[in-house]
N, C-alpha and C positions, 0 to 999 in steps of 0.2 A: 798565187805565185809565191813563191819560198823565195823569202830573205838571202840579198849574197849574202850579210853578215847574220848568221845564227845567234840567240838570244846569250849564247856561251862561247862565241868569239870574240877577239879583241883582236883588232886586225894593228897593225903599224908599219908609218911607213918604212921601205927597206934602206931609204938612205938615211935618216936621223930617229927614225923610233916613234915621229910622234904617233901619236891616236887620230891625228885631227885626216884621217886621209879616205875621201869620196867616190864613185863612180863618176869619169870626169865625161860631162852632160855634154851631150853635143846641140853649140849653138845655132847651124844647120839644119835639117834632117825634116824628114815625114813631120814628126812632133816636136817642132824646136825646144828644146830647154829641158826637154824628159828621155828623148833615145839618149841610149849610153853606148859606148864599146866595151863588153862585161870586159876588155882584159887591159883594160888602161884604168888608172886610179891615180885621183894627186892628192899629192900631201898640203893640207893648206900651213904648212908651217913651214917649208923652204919648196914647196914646187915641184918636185918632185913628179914625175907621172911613170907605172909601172905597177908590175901585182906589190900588194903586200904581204906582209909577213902575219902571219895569223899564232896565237899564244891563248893557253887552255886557262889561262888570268889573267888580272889589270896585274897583279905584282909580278907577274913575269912580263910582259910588256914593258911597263915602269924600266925594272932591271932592265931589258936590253937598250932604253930611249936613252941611261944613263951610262951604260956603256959605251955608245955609242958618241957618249958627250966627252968618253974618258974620265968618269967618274963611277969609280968602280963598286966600292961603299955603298949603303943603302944612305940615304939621306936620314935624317936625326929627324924625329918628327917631333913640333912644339910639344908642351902638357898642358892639357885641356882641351874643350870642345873647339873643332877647328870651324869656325862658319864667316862664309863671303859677305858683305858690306858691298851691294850692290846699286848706285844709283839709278837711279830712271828718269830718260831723256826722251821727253816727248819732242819732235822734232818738225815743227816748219818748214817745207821747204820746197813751196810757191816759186818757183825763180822768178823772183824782178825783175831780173837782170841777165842779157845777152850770155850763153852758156859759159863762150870765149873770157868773159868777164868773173862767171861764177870759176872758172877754173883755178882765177889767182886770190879772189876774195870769196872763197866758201865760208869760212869761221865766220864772217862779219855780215855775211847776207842772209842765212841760216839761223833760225832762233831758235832757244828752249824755252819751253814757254808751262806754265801750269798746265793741270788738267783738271776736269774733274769730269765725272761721268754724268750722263744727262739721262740715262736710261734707254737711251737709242745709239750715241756715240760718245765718243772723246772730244769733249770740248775743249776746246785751250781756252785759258782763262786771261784777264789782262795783264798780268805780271809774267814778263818774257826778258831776258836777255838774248845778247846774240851767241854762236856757240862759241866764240872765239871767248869771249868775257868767261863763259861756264865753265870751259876748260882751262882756263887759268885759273879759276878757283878749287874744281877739284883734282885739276892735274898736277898740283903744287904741292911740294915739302909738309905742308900741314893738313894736307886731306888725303892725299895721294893713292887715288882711285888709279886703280890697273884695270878693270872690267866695269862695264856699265851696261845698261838695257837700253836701246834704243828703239822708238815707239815712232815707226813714221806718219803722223798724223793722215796725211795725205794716201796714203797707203789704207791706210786702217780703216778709214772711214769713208773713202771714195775708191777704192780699190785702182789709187793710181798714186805706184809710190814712185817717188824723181830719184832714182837711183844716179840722173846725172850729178846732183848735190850729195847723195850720201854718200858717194863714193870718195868723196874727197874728206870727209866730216870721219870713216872707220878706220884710219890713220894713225890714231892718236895714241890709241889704246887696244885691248881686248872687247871687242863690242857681240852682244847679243842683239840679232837685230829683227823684229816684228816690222816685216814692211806691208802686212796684212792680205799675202796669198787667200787668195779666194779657193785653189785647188793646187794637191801637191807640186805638180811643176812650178806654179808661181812661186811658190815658198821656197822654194829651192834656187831659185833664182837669185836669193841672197848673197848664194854663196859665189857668185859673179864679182862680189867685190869683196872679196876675201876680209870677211867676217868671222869669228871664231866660230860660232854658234848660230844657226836661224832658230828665231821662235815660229811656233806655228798656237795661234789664239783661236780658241773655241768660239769665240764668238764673230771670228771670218770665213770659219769651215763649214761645211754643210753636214757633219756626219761623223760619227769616230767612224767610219771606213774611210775616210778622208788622213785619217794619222794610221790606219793601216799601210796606206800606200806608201804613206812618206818615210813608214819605217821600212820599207823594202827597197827605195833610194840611198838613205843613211840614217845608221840608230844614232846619228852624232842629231838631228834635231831633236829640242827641246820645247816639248808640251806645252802650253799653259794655258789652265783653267779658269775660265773667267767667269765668273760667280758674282750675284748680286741678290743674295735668298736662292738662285739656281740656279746651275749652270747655262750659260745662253749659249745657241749655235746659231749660226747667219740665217737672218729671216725669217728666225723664228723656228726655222724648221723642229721637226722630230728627233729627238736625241735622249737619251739617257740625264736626266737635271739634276739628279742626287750627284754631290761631291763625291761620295764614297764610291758610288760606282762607278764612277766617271775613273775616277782614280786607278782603282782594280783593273779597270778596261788596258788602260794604258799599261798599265805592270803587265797584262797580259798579252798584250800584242809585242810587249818585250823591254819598254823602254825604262832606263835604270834611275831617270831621274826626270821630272815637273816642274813648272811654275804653279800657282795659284795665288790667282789676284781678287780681295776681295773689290770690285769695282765700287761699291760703295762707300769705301773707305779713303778711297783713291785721291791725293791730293790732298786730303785735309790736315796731314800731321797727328791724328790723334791716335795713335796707337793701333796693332790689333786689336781684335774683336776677340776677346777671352774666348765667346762660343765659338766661333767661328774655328779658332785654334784647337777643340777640344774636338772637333768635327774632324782633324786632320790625324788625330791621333792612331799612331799603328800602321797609319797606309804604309807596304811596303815600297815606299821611292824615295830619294834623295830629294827633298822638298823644298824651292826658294819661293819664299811667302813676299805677298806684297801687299798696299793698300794702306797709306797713312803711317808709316812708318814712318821715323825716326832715326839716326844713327843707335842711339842708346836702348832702342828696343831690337838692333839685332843681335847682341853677345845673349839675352834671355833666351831669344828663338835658338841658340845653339843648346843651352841647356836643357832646352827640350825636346833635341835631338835631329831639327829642321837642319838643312845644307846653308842656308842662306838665308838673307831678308835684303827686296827689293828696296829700296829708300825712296823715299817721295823727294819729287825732282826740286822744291825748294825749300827743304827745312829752315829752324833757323839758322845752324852751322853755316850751311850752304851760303844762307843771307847774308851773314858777314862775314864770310871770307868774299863774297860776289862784292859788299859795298866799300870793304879795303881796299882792292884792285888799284892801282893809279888809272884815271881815267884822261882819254886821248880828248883832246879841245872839239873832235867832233860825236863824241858817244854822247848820247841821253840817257841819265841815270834813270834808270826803273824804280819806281817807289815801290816800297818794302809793303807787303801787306803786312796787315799785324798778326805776329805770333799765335798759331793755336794753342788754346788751354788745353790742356790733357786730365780730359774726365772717362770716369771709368763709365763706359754709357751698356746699357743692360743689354742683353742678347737680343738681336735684332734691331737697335735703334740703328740710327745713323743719325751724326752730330755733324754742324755744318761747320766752314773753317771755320769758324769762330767761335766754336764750343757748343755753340744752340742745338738741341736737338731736333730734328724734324721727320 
């Protein structure tokens, strides 16, 4: 089935320009969540439903979003490598609590919680705040996160993500949200609670025909390669394990940009993986790398010419700007795990939070 949007289209919407604009999925139908009407499209940035407007580039596009803003000018662009500082939110959200209730207290019932990977899933680890505490930490004048990754635990790992909680939790900010589709309609599903981006993770899909289909939905999802020594696809199944081709795959079904998460690294704070980085080298995508980062290891990943770097969800930054907070007479402080060391650990190892290698 041929793509509406061609690998060399840039569709935008026709009332404000953005890029962000879908096949709007009918929630009805024979296949709830996947028939579309090819001639309605919404804009997830004001609403928008109608064809779009198609352009032979992103900078013509760009041009007409900003015309359309009355900003005629091309915008100034900083100097130097421009790369995202993206947090990662792994995300609880068990409801406790009668929905009617979660509606007015989502922030406080909702936790972010560590992670680290077991080898089979995402585990949360015992150092959790709730989301309301996290986002006053990085939603504030001194950290001031406009995009973050959102990791729906529940989703990811039981393939039952409560959309009735996240929907109130993707409010705040720009959210990238993995709520761990099992098959493209699921992952798409995302975009029900106007999300900027759905990720779709290698290691809840069954197949890269599985990201075939989802680029012939929208080339606006985003990839990502979940890696731990190779790539994992759900169940173990058959797939392609090499990074490198995994990688190709994707450039070649169309998609302009990835994630890649080293799962090993996940949680710990301790840097990339030199090799692992050196593994990424030349893939043609716009690449946000994750796995034990740090704020201060993502201005290097721009010099190396990566899009981004996902941040691990409780550096120490994060810790104390979290243990600043004024705290409400009913919150329980979360004790601070202690700081990872940062060792340069050889290709291949994996170091536990605490520096150890194992």
């Amino acid at each position: 089935m041929p793509s509406r949007f061609g690998p060399n289209d840039f569709a935008a919407c026709g009332r404000c320009g953005s890029g962000r604009v879908h096949p709007k999925l009918l929630v009805m139908g024979p296949i709830a969540g996947i028939d579309s009407d090819s001639r309605s499209y919404v804009c997830r940035a004001c609403g928008h439903e109608g064809l779009p407007i198609f352009f032979d580039t992103q900078d013509a596009r760009a041009q007409f979003e900003r015309e359309e803003k009355g900003i005629w000018a091309e915008e100034s662009k900083p100097s130097g490598p421009q790369v995202l500082t993206i947090p990662i939110l792994p995300i609880q959200t068990d409801p406790l609590l009668p929905i009617k209730i979660l509606e007015h207290l989502p922030g406080r019932v909702a936790t972010v919680t560590g992670v680290r990977w077991d080898g089979a899933r995402l585990g949360p680890t015992a150092y959790r705040v709730s989301y309301q505490e996290y986002w006053d930490a990085i939603g504030g004048p001194r950290y001031n996160a406009s995009r973050v990754l959102m990791l729906d635990l529940a989703g990811i790992n039981r393939a039952n993500p409560n959309f009735e909680v996240t929907r109130h939790l993707v409010k705040r900010s720009d959210v990238w949200l993995d709520s761990g589709g099992r098959e493209p309609e699921e992952v798409m599903d995302g975009y029900m609670l106007d999300v900027e981006r759905v990720v779709a993770g290698t290691k809840t899909l069954p197949s890269p025909d599985a990201f075939a289909g989802l680029y012939v939905l929208s080339n606006d999802v985003l990839p990502c390669i979940d890696w731990d020594g190779k790539v994992l696809w759900r169940g173990g199944r058959a797939g392609p394990t090499e990074l490198r081709d995994v990688a190709n795959l994707l450039r070649g079904i169309g998609f302009p940009s990835a994630c890649v998460m080293d799962l090993r690294r996940l949680g710990t704070e301790a840097g990339p993986d030199p090799a692992f980085l050196a593994t990424l080298d030349g893939i043609d995508l716009d690449l946000y790398v994750g796995g034990g980062l740090q704020e201060s290891d993502v201005l290097r990943l721009g010099e190396k010419g990566f899009a981004g770097g996902l941040v691990d969800p409780f550096t120490p930054v994060i810790r104390d700007l979290i243990s600043k907070l004024p705290k409400a007479p009913t919150t329980t402080e979360a004790s601070s795990p202690a700081p990872a060391s940062r060792t340069t650990a050889a290709p291949g190892s994996v170091p536990s939070s605490g520096g150890a290698h194992v």
